[in-house]
N, C-alpha and C positions, 0 to 999 in steps of 0.2 A: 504494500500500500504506500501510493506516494503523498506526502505532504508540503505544502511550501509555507512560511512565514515570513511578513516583511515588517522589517521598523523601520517606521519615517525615519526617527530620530537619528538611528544609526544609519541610516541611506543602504540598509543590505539586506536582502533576498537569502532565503537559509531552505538549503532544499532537502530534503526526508525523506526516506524508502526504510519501510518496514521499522517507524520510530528510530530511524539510525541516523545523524547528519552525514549528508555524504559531502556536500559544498555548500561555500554559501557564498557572493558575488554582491560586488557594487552594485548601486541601482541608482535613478534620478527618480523624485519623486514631484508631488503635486508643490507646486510654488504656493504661496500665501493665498490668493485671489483665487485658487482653482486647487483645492489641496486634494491629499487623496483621501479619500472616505476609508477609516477603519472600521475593522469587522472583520467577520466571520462571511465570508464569501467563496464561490466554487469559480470552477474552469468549466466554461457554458461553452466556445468551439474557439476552435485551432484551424488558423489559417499561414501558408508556407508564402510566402514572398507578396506580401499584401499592397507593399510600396509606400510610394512617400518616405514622410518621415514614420513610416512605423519599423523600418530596417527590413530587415530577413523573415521573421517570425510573428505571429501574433496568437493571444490566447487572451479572451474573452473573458471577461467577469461579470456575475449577477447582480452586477453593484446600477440600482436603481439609477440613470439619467434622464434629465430632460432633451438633452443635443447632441444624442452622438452615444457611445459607449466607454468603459473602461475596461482595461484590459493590461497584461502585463505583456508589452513587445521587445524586438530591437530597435535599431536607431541609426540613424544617417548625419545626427552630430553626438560622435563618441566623446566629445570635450562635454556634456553635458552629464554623463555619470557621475556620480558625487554629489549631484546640486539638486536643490528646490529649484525647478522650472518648468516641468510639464503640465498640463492641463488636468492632473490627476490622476494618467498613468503612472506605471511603474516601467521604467526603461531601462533595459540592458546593454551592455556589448551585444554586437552580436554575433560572434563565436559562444559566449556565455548562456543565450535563450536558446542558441540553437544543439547545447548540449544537453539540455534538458526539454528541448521541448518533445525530442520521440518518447523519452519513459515518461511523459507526465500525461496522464487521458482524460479525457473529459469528464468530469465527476471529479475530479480532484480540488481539495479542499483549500481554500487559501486564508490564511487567519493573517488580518493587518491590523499592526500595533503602532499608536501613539511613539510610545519607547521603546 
C-alpha cells in the first residue's frame, strides 16, 4: 500500500509503501494568495505529459475547486522547488514525480500538513 505526505512548512513530499519511507523530495507549494488546502485527500487520475507548466506528470486530487483542479505535478520552472509560489499545487522535479508516479495508483491517499 502506497502512501504520500506533504508539509507546507517543510516544502517536502514523503513517499510510503507498505508504512515504510522509501523517499521523500522537495516540492513548491501554494504561495500566500492561492495556498495549498491541507487535509486528508486521495489521487483521483494520472495523467503522463499533460504540458505547460505542469512538467512530465500529473496526478489529481479530490481537493474541492472552484477554477481549475489541484493536483501534485512536475514542472517546467525547476528554480521554483523550494518556494511558496504555485497556485496550490504541489510541484516536483521532474525526474522526482516521474519516479513515483508508476507505483503510486489511483486511490492513493494523500494527507497534507500545515507542518
Amino acid at each position: 500500500m502506497v502512501k504520500i505526505t506533504i508539509h507546507l512548512s517543510q516544502r517536502r513530499l514523503y513517499f510510503y509503501k507498505n508504512e515504510s519511507l522509501i523517499n521523500s523530495y522537495p516540492v513548491a507549494v501554494g504561495k500566500p494568495s492561492t495556498p495549498t488546502p491541507p487535509g486528508k485527500w486521495k489521487i483521483i487520475n494520472k495523467v503522463i505529459n499533460p504540458g505547460g507548466t505542469l512538467g512530465t506528470r500529473w496526478m489529481g486530487l479530490n481537493i474541492p475547486a472552484d477554477d481549475g483542479a489541484y493536483g501534485i505535478h512536475g514542472t517546467n520552472q525547476p528554480w521554483s522547488i523550494g518556494k511558496a509560489v504555485s497556485n496550490g499545487c504541489i510541484r516536483m522535479f521532474n525526474k522526482d514525480i516521474e519516479e513515483i508516479f508508476p507505483i503510486t495508483p489511483v486511490g492513493t491517499k494523500v494527507y497534507i500538513y500545515e507542518k
